[in-house]
DSSP file (Angstrom, degrees, kcal/mol; ACC not computed):
  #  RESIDUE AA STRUCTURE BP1 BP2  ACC     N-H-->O    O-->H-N    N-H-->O    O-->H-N    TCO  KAPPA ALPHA  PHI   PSI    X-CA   Y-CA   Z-CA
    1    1 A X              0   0    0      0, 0.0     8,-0.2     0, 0.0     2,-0.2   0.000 360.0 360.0 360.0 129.7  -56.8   -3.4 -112.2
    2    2 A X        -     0   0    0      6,-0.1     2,-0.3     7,-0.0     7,-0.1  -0.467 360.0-172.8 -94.6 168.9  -60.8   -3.9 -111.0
    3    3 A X    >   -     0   0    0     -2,-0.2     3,-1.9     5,-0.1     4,-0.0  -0.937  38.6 -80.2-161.8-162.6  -62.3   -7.1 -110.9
    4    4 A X  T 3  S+     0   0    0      1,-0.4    -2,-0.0    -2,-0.3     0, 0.0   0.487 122.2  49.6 -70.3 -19.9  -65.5   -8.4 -110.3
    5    5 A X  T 3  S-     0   0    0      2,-0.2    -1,-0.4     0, 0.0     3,-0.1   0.621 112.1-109.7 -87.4 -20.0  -65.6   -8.3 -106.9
    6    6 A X  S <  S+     0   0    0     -3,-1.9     2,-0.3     1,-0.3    -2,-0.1   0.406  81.7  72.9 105.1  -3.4  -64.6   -4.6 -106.5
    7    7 A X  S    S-     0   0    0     -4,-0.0    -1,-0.3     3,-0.0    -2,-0.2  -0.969  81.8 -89.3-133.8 159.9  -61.2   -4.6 -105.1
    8    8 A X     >  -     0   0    0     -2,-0.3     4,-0.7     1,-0.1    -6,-0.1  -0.272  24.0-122.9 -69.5 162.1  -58.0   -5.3 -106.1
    9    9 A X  T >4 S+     0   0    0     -8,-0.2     3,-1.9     1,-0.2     4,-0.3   0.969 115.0  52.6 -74.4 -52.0  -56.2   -8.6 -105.9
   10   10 A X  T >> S+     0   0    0      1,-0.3     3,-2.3     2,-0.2     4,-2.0   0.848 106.1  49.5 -30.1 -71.7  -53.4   -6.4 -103.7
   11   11 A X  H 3> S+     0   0    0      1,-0.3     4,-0.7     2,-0.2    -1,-0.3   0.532 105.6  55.2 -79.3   4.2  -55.7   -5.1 -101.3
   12   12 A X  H << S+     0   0    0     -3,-1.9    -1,-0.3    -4,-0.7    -2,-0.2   0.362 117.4  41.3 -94.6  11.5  -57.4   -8.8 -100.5
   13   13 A X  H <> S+     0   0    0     -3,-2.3     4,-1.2    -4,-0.3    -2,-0.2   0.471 113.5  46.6-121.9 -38.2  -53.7  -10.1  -99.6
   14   14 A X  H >X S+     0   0    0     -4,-2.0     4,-1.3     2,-0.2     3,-0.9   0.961 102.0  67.9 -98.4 -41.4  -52.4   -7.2  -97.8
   15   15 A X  H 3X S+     0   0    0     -4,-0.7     4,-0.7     1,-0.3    -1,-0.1   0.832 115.4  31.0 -11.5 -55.6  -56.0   -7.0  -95.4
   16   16 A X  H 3> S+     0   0    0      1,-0.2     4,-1.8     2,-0.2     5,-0.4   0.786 116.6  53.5 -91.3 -29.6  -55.0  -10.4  -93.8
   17   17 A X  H <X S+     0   0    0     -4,-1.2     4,-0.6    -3,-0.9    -2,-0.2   0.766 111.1  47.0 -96.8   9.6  -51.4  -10.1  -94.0
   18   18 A X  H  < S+     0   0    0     -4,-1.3     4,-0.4     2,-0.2    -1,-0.2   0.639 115.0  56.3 -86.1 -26.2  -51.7   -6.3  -92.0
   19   19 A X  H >X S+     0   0    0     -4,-0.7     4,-2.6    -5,-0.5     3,-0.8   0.901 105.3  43.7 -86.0 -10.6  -53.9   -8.3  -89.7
   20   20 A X  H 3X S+     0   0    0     -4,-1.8     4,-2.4     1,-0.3     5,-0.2   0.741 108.2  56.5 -94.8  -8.4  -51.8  -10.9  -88.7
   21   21 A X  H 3< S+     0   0    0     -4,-0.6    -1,-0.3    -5,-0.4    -2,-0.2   0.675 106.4  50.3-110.2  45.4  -49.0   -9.0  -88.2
   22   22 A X  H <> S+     0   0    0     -3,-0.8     4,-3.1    -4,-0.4    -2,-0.2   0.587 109.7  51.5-100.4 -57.6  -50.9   -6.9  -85.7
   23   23 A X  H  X S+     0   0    0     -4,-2.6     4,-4.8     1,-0.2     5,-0.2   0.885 108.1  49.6 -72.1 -27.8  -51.8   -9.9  -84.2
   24   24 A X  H  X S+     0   0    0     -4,-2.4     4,-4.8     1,-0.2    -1,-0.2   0.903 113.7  50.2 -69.4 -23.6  -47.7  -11.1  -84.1
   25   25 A X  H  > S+     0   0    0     -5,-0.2     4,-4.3     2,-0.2     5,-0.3   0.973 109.7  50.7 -58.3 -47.8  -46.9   -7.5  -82.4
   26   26 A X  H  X S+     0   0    0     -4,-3.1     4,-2.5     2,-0.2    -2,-0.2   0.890 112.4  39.6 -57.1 -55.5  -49.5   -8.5  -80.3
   27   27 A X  H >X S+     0   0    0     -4,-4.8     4,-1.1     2,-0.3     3,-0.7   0.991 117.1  57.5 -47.6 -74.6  -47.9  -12.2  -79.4
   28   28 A X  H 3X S+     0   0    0     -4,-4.8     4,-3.1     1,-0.3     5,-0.2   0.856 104.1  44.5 -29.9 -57.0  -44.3  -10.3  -79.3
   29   29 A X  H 3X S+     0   0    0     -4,-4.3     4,-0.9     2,-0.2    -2,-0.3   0.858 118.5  47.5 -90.0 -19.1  -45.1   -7.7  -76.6
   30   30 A X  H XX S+     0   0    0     -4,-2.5     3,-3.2    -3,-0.7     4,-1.0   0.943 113.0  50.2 -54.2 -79.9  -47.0  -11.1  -74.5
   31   31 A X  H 3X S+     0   0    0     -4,-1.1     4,-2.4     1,-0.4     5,-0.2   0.671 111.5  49.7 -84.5 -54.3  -43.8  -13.0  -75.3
   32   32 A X  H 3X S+     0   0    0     -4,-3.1     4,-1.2    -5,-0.3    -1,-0.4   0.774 108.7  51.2 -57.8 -24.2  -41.5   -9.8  -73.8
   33   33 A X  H <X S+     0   0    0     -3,-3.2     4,-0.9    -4,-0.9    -1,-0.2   0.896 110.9  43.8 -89.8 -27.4  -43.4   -9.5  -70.7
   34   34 A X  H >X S+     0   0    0     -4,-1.0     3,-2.4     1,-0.2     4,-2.2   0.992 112.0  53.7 -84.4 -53.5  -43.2  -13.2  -69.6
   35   35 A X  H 3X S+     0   0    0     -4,-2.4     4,-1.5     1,-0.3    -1,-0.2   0.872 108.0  51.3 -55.3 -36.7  -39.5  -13.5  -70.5
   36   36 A X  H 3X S+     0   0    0     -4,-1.2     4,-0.7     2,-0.2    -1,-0.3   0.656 110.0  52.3 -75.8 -11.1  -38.9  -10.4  -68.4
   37   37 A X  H XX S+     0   0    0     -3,-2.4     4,-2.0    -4,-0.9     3,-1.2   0.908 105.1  53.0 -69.6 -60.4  -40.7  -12.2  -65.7
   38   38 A X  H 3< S+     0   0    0     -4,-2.2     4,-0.3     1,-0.3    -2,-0.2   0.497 107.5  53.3 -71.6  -7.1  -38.8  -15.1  -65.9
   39   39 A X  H 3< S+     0   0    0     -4,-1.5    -1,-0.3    -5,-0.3    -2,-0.2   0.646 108.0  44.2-115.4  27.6  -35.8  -13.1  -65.5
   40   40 A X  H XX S+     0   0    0     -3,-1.2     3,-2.0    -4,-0.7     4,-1.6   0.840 114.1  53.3 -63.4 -47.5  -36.5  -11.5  -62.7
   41   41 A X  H 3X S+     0   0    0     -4,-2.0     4,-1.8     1,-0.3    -3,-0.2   0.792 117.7  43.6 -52.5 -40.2  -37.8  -15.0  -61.2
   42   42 A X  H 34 S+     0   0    0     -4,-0.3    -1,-0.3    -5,-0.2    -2,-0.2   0.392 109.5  46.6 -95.6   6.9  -34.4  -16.3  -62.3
   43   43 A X  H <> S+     0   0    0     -3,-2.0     4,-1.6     3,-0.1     3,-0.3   0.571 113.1  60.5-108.2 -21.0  -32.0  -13.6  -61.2
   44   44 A X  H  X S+     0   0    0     -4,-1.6     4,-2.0     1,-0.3     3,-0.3   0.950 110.2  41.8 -57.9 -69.0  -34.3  -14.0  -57.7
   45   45 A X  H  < S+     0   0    0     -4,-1.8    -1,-0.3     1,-0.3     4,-0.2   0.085 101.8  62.9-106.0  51.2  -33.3  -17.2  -57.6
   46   46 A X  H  4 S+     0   0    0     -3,-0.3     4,-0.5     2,-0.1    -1,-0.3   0.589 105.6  55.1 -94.1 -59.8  -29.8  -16.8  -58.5
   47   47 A X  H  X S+     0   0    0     -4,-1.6     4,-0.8    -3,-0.3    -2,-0.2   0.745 106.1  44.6 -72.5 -36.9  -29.6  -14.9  -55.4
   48   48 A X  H  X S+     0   0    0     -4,-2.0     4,-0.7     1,-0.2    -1,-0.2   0.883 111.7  53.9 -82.8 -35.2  -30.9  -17.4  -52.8
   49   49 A X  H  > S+     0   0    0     -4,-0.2     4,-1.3     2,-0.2    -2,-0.2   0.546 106.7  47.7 -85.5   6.3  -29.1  -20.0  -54.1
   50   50 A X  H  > S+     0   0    0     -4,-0.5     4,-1.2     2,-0.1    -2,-0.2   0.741 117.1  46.8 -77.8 -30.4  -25.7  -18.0  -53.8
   51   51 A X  H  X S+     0   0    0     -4,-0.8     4,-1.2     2,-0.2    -2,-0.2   0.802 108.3  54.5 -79.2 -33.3  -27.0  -17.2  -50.1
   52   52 A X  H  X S+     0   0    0     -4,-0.7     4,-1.1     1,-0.2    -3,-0.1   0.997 113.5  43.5 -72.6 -67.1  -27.8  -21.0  -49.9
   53   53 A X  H  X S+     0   0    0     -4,-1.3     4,-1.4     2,-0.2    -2,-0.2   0.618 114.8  45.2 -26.4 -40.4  -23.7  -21.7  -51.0
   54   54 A X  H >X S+     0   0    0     -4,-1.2     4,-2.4     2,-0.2     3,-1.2   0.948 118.0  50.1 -90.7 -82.2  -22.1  -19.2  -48.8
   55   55 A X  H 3X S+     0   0    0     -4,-1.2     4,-0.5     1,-0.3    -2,-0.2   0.581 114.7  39.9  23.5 -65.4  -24.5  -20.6  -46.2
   56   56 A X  H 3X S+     0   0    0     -4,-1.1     4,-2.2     2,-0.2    -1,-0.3   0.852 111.2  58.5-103.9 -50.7  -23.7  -24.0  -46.8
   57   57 A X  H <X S+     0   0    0     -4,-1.4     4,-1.8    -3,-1.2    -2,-0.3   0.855 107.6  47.2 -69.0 -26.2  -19.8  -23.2  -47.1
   58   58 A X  H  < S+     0   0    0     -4,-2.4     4,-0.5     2,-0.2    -2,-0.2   0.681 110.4  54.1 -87.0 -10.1  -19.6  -21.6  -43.5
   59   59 A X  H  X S+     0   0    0     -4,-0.5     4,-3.8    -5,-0.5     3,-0.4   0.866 111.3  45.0 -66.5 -79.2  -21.5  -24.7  -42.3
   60   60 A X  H  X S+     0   0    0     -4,-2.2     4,-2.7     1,-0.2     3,-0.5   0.872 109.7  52.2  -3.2 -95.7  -18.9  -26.6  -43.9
   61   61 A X  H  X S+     0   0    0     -4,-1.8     4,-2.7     2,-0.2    -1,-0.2   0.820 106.2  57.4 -11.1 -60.4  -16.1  -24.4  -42.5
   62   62 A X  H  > S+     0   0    0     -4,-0.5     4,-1.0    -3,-0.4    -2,-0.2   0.783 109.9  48.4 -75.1 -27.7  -17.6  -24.9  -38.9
   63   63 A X  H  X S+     0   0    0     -4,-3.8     4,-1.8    -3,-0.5    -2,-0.2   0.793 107.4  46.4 -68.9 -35.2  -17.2  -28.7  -39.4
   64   64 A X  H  X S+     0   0    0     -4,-2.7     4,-3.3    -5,-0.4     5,-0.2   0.914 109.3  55.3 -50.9 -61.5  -14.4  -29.0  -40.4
   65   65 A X  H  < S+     0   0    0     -4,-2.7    -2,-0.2    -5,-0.2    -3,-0.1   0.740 116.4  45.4 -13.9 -54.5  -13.1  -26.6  -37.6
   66   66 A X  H  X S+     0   0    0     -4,-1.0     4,-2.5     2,-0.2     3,-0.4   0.763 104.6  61.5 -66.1 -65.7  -15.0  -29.1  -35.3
   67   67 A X  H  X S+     0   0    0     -4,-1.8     4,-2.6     1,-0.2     5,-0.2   0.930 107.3  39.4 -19.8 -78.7  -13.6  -31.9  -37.0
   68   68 A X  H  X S+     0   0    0     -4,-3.3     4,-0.7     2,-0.2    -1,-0.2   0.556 110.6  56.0 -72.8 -12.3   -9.9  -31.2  -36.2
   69   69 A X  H >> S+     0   0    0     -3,-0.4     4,-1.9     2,-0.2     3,-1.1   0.925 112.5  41.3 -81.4 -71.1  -10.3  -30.1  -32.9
   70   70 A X  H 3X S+     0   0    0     -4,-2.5     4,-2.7     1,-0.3    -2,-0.2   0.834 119.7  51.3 -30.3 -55.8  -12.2  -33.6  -31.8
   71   71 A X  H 3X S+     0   0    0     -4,-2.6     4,-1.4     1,-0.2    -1,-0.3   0.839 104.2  47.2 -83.4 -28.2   -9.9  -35.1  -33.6
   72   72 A X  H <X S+     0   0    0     -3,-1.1     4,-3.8    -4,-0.7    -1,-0.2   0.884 114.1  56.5 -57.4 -30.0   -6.7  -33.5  -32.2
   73   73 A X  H  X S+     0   0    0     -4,-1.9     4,-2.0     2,-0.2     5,-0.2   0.918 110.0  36.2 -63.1 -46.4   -8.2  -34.3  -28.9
   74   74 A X  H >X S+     0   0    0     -4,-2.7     3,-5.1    -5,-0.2     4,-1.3   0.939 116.9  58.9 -72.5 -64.6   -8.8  -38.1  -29.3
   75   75 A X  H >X S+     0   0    0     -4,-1.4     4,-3.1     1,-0.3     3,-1.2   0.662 115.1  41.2 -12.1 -67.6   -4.9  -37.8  -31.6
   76   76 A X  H 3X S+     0   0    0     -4,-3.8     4,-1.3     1,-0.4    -1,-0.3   0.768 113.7  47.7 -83.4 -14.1   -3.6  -36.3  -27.9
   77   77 A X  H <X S+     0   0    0     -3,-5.1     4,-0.8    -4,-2.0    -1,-0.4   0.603 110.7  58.0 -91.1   0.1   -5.5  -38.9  -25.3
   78   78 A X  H << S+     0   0    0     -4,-1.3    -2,-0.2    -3,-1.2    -3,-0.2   0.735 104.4  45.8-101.0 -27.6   -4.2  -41.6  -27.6
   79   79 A X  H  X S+     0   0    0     -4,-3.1     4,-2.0    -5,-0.4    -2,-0.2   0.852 110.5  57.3 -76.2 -17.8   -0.5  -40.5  -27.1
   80   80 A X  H  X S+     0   0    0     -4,-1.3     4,-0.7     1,-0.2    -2,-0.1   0.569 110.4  40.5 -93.7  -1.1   -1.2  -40.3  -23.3
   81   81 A X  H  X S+     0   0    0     -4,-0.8     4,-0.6     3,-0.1     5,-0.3   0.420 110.4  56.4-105.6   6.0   -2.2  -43.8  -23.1
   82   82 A X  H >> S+     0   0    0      2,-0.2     4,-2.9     3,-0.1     3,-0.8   0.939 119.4  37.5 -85.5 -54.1    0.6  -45.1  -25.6
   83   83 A X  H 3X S+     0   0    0     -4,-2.0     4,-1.4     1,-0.3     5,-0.2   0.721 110.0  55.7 -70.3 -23.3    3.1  -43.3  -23.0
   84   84 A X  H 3X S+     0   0    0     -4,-0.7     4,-0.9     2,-0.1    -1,-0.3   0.711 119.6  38.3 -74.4 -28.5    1.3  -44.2  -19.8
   85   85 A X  H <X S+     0   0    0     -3,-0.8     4,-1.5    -4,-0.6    -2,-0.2   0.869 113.5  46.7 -82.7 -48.0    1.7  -48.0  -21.3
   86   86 A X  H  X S+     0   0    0     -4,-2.9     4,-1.5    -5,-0.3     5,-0.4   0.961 118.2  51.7 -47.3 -72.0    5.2  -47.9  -22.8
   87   87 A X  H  X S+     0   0    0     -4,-1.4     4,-1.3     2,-0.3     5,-0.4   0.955 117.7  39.7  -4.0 -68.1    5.6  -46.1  -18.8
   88   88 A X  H  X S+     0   0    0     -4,-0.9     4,-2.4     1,-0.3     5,-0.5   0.897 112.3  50.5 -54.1 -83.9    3.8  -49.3  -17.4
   89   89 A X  H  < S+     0   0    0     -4,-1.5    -1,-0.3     2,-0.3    -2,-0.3   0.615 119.4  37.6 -46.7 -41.3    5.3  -51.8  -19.5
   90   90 A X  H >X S+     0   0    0     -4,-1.5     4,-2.6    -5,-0.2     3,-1.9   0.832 111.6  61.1 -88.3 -53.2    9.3  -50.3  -18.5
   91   91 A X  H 3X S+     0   0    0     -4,-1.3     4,-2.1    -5,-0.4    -2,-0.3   0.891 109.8  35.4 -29.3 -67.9    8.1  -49.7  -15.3
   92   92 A X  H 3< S+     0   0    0     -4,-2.4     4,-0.3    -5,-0.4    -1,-0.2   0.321 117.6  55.0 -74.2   9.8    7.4  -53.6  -14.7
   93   93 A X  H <>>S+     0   0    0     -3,-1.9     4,-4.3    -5,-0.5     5,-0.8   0.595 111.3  44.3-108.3 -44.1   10.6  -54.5  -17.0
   94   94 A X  I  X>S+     0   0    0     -4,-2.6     4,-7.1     1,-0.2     5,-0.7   0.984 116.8  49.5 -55.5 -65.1   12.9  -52.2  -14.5
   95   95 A X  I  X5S+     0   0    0     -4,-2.1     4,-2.3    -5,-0.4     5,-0.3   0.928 116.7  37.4 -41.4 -66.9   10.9  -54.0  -11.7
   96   96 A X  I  >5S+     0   0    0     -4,-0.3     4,-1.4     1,-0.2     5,-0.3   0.960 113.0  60.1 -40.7 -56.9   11.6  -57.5  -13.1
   97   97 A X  I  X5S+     0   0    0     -4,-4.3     4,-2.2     1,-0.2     3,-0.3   0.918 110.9  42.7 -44.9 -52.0   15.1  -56.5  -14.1
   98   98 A X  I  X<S+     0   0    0     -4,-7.1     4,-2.5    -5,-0.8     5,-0.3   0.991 108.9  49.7 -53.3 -54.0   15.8  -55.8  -10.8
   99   99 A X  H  X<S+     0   0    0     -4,-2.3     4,-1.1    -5,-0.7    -1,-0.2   0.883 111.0  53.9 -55.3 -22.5   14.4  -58.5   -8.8
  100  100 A X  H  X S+     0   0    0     -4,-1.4     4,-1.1    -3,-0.3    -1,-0.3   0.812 108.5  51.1-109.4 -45.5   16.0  -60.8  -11.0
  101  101 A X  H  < S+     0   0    0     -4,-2.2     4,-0.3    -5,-0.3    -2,-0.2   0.757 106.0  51.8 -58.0 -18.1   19.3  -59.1  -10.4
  102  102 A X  H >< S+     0   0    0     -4,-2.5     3,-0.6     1,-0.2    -2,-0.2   0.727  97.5  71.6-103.1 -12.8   19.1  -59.2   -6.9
  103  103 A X  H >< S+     0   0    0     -4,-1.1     3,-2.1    -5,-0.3    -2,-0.2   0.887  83.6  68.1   6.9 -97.3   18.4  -62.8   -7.3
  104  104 A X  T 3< S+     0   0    0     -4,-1.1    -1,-0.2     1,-0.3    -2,-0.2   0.454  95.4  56.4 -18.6 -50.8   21.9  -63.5   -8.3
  105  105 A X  T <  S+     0   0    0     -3,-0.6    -1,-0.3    -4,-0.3     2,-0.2   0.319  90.2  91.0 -77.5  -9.9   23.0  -62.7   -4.9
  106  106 A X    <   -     0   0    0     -3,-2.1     3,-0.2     1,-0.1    -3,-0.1  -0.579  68.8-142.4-119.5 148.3   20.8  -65.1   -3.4
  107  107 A X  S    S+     0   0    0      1,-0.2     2,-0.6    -2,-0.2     3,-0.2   0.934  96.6  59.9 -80.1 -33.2   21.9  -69.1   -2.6
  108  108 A X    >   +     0   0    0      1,-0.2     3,-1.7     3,-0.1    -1,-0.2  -0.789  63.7 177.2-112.4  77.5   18.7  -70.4   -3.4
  109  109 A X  G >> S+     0   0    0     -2,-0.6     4,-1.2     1,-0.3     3,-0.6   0.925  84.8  63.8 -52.5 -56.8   17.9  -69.4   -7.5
  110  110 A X  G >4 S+     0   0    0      1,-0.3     3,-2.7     2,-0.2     2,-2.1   0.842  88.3  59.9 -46.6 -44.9   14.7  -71.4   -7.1
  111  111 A X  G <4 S+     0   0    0     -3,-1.7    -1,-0.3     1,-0.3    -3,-0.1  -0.423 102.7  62.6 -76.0  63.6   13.1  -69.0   -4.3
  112  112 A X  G <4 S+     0   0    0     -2,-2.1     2,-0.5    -3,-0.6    -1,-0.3  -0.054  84.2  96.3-101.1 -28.0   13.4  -66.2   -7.3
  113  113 A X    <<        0   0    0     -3,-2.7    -1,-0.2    -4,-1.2   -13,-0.0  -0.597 360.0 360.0 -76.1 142.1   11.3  -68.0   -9.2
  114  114 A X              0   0    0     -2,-0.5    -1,-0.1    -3,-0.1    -3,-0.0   0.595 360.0 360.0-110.1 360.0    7.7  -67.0   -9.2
């Protein structure tokens, strides 16, 4: 079927639609190369921030380490001045207790007191 113009109504429909999808291959293979950029760019940094984590956990790790040590230290000077005082404190109770016993023996109560 002619018409007046010389070509058929097909071939004025399929002209434009062969060119655009030339043009969509064209758009596809741009669209494939940047997504494959962007996941190299994202597996990249996938990797640094796994490095960053492990990193981060052996920091971590070493503080903690750090942590408990300090702290076991002050934990053990803080029992050796609770026993050097308990120490002190019976020490001067023995001391009283005595004096005050030996007291007793004495005629004059008042020279005990002090």
């Amino acid at each position: 079927m002619e018409t007046g113009l010389g070509k058929e109504p097909a071939d004025l429909v399929l002209e434009p639609l062969r060119i655009i999808r030339g043009d969509i291959a064209r758009l596809d293979r741009k669209i494939d190369v940047k997504i494959d950029g962007l996941r190299t760019e994202l597996r990249s940094e996938t990797a640094d921030l796994r490095s960053d984590f492990h990193s981060l956990r052996a920091d971590v790790a070493a503080d903690f380490v750090t942590m408990r040590k300090e702290t076991g230290e002050q934990i053990a000077g803080l029992r050796r001045a609770v026993v050097e005082h308990h120490s002190a404190v019976l020490g001067h109770g023995v001391l009283i207790w005595a004096s005050k016993r030996a007291c007793v023996g004495w005629s004059s109560i008042s020279a005990c007191r002090q």
